[in-house]
C-alpha positions as CSV (number, residue, x, y, z in Angstrom):
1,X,-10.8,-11.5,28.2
2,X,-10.7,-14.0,25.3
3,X,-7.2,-15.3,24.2
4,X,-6.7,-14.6,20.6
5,X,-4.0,-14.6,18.1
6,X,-0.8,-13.1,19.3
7,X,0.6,-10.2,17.2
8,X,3.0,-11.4,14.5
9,X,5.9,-9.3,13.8
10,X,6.4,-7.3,10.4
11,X,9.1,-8.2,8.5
12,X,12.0,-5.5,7.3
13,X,10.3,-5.5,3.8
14,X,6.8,-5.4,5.1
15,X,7.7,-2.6,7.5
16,X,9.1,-0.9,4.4
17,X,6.0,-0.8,2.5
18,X,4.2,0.7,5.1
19,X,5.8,3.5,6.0
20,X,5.7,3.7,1.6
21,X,1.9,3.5,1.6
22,X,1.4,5.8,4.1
23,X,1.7,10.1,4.4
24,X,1.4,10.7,7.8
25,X,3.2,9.6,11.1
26,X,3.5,10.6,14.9
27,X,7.7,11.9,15.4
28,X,8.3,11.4,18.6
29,X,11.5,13.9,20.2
30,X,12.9,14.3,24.0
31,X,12.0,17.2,25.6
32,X,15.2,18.6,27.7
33,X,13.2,17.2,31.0
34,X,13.2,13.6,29.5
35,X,9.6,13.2,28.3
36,X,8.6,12.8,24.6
37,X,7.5,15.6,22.5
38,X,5.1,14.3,20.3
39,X,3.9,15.6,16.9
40,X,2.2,14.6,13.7
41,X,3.5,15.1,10.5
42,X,3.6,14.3,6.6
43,X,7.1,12.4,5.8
44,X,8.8,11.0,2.8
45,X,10.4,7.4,2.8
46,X,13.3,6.9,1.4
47,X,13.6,2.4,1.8
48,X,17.4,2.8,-0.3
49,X,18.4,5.3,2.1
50,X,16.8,4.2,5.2
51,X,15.6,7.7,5.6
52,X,12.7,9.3,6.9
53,X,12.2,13.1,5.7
54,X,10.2,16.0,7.1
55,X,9.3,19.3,6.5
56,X,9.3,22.3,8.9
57,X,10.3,25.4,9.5
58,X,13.3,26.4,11.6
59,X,11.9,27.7,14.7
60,X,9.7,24.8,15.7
61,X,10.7,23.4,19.4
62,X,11.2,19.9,17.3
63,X,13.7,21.3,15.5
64,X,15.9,22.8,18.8
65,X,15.2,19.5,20.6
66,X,16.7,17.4,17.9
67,X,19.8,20.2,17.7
68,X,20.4,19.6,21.2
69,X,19.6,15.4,21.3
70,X,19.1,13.7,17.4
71,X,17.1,10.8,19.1
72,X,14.2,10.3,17.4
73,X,11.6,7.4,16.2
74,X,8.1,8.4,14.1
75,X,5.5,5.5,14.6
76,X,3.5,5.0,11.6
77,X,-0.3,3.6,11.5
78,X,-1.4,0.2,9.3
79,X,-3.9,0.2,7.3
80,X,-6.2,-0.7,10.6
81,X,-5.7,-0.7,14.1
82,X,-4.2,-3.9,14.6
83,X,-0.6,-2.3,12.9
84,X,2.4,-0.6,12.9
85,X,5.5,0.4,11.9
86,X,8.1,2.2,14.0
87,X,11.2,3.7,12.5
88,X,13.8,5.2,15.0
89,X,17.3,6.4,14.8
90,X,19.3,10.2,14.6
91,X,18.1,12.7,12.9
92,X,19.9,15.2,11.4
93,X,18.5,18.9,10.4
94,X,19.2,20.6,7.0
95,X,20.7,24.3,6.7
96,X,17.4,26.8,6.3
97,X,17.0,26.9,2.6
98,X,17.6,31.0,1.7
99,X,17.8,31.0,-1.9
100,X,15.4,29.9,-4.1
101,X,17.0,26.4,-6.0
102,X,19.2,26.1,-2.8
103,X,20.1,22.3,-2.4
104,X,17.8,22.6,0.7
105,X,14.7,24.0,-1.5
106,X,15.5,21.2,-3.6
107,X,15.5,18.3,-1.1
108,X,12.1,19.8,0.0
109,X,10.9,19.9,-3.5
110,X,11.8,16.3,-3.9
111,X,10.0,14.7,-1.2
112,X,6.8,15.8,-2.4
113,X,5.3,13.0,-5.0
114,X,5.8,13.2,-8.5
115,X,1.7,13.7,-8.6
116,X,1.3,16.4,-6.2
117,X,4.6,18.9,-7.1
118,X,3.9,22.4,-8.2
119,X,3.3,23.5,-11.3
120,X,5.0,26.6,-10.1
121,X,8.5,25.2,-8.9
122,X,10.7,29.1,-8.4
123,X,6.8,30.1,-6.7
124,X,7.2,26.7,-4.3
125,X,11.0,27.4,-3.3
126,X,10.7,31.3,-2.8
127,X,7.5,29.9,-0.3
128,X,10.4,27.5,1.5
129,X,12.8,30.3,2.0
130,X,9.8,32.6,3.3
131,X,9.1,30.6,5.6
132,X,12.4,29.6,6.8
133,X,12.5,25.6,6.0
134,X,14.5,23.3,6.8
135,X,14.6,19.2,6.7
136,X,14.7,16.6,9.3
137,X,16.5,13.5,8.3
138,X,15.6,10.3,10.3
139,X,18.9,8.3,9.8
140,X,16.6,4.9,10.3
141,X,18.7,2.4,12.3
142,X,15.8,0.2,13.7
143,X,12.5,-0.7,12.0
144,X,10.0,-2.3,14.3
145,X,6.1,-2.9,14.4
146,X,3.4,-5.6,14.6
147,X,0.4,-6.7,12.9
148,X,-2.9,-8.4,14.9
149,X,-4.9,-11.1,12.3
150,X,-8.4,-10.3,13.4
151,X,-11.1,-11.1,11.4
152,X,-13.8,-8.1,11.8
């Protein structure tokens, strides 16, 4: 194999805007035998906060994993192959929103980008409560990940 460049490593800031740019990421959780539970999902970013949100409902096995151990990390694609963000820490998870408006409903309502939210807000949070949401907080206390400078 040819020796190329080495993989440079991202910087806090740059790590930052990626997991802005992007939707989607891999959360990884620990199964109680040890092994990762893997899963992909849509998250919010929140760089002031240092917290990474999710969406699901309460009876998901993520949700009793991170109940029983908050250890959690969500790894986050570049814009190509070559990069990566990784964002790990505790997570915390929300009280099931149960009333429409509930400061649950509303957290869920305010991850989702000004572009995309309902026109129907009271129709989106009685949907929440129907199906029994809750939010996963990633308190981020390490930020890793690498980029390769390849040309083609």
């Amino acid at each position: 194999m040819t020796q190329g460049p080495a993989p440079r490593p991202l910087s806090d800031d740059a790590l930052s805007a990626l997991l802005s740019t992007q939707r989607f990421g891999t959360l990884a959780t620990n199964k109680s035998s040890g092994h990762p539970h893997l899963t992909t999902m849509l998250y919010s970013w929140d760089p002031e906060a240092r917290i990474v949100r999710f969406s699901t409902t309460a009876d998901r096995v993520k949700v009793k994993q991170l109940r029983r151990d908050p250890r959690a990390a969500v790894h986050v694609p570049g814009g190509d192959v070559w990069s990566f963000a990784v964002a790990e820490g505790e997570a915390e998870v929300s009280e099931i929103t149960t009333t429409p408006g509930d400061a649950t409903g509303r957290e869920l309502l305010a991850m989702i980008p000004e572009a995309a939210r309902p026109e129907d807000e009271s129709a989106f949070l009685e949907q929440q409560v129907a199906e029994r949401r809750v939010v996963i907080r990633l308190k981020v206390s390490r930020l890793y990940g690498t980029a390769l400078d390849i040309d083609g």
